[in-house]
C-alpha positions in Angstrom: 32.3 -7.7 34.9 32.1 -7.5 31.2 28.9 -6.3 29.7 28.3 -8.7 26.6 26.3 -7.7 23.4 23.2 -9.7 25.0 22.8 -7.9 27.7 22.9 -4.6 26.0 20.3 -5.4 23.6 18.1 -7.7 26.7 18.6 -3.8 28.4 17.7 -1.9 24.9 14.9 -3.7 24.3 13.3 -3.4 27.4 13.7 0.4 27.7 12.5 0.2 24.2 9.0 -1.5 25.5 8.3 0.2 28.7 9.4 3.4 26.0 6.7 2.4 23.6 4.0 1.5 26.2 3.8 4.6 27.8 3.7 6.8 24.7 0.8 4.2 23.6 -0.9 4.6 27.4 -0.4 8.5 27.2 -2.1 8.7 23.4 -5.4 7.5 25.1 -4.9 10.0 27.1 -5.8 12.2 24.3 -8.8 13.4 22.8 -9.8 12.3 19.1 -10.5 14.5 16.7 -12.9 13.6 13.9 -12.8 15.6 10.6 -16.2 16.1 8.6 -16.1 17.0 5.6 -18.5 18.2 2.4 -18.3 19.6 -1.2 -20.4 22.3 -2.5 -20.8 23.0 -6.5 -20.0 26.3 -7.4 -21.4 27.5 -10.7 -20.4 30.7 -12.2 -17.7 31.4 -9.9 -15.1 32.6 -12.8 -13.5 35.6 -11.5 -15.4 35.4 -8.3 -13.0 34.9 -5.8 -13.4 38.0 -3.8 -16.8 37.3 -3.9 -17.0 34.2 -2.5 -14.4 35.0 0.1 -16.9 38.1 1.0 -19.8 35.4 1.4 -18.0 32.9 3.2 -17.1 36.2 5.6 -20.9 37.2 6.2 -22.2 33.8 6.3 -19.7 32.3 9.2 -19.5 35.8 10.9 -19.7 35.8 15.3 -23.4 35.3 15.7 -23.6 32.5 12.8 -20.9 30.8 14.8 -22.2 31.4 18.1 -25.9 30.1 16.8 -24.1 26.8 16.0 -22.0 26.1 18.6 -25.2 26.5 21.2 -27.4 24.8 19.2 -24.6 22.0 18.5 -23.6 22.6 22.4 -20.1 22.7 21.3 -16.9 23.7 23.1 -19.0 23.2 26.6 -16.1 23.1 28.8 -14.5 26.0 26.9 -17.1 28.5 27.0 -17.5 27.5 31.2 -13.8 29.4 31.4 -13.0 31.1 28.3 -14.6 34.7 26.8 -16.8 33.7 23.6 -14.2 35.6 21.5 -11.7 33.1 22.1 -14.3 30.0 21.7 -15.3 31.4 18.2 -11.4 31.6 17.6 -11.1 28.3 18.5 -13.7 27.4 15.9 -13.1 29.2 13.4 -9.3 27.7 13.4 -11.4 24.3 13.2 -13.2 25.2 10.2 -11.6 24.6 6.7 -12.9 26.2 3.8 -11.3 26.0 -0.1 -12.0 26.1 -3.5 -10.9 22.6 -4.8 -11.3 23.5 -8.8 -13.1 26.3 -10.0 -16.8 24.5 -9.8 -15.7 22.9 -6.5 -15.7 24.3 -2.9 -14.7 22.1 0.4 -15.8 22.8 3.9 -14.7 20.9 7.0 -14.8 20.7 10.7 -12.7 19.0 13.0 -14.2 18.3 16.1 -13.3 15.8 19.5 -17.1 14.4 18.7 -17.8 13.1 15.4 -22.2 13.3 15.2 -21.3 16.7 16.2 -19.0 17.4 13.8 -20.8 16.2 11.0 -24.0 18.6 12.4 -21.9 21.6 12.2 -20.7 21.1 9.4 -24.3 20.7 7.9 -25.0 24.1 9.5 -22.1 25.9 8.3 -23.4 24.7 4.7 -26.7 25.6 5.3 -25.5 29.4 6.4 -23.2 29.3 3.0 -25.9 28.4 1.2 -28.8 31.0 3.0 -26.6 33.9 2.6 -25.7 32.9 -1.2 -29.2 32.6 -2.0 -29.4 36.2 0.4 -26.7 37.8 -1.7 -26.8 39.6 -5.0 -23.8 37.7 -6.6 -23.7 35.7 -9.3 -22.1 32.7 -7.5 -24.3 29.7 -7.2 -23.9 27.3 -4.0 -25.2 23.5 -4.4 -24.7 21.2 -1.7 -23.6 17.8 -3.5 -24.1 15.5 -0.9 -24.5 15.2 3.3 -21.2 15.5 5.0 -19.0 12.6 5.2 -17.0 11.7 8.4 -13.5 10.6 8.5 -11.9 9.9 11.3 -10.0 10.3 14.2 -8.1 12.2 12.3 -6.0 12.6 15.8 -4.1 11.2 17.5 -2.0 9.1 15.6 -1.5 6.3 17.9 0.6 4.2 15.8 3.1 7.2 15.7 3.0 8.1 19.3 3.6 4.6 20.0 6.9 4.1 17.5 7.9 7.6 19.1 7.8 5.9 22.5 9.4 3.3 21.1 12.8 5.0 19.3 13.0 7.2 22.7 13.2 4.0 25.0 15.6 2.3 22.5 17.5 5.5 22.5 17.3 6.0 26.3 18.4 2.3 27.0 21.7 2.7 24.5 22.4 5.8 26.5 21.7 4.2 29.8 23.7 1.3 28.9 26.9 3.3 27.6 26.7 5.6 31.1 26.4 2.3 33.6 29.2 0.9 32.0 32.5 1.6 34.1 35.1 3.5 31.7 37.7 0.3 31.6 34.6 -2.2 30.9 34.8 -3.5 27.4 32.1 -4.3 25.5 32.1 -8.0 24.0 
């Protein structure tokens, strides 16, 4: 039996769908992850930059962070099974903070639950801002506007899915050059 170019490409395509369905199925599977975001003014921050990276440092030490994630109830099923070392890790590798120009400073949270996101994100500005105004440097924090929300940031699903899809294509070229008996000629 001779294999013709139709029924390669009829067996391609449909390990290319049931390839691209399941990646798409298994991306629901997935938790989004919303990124919110806010820009501070910085006045008089010329030469500055230790400083500010020593303010950033007390205002988002443990306790600050373990303030907001209670009060925000954040990382619940985390801190059930986890020590609150490794939570606050968690966090903090969540948090985003950097200077975007010399007058401009960016922090961020990513975070599975977006109104919680964008509320610790408001308290991690307000605990920049308390300590500046605590602190005896020069560096003045201004909060220019609430925290904006994008997102999901993750998953991409539209990637996962075209993943899913090259892998089933891929899998059904392979599975169709392997069935095919050595002698059969492909027409």
């Amino acid at each position: 039996m001779h294999m013709t170019m139709g029924m390669l490409g009829k067996r391609v395509a449909v390990f290319g769908l049931t390839g691209a369905l399941l990646a798409a199925a298994l991306s629901f599977t997935l938790r989004d992850k919303y990124l919110s975001e806010a820009l501070v003014t910085v006045s008089n921050a010329a030469g500055q930059a230790g400083e500010l990276e020593q303010l950033v440092l007390r205002a988002l030490n443990r306790d600050s962070l373990i303030g907001i994630i209670e009060k925000q109830h954040l990382y619940e099923r985390e801190r059930m099974g986890e020590p609150i070392d490794a939570v606050i890790d968690k966090m903090r590798s969540n948090i985003t903070i950097r200077l975007r120009s010399p007058t401009a400073l960016e922090v961020s949270f990513a975070y599975p639950d977006a109104l919680r996101a964008q509320n610790a994100t408001t308290d991690l500005l307000g605990r920049l801002i308390e300590e500046n105004a605590a602190s005896s440097i020069s560096t003045i924090l201004r909060l220019n506007a609430p925290p904006s929300m994008q997102g999901p940031i993750w998953p991409n699903r539209a990637v996962i899915t075209g993943l899913g899809l090259g892998a089933g294509v891929f899998m059904g070229a392979l599975a169709a050059c392997l069935r095919r008996p050595k002698n059969q000629v492909v027409v």
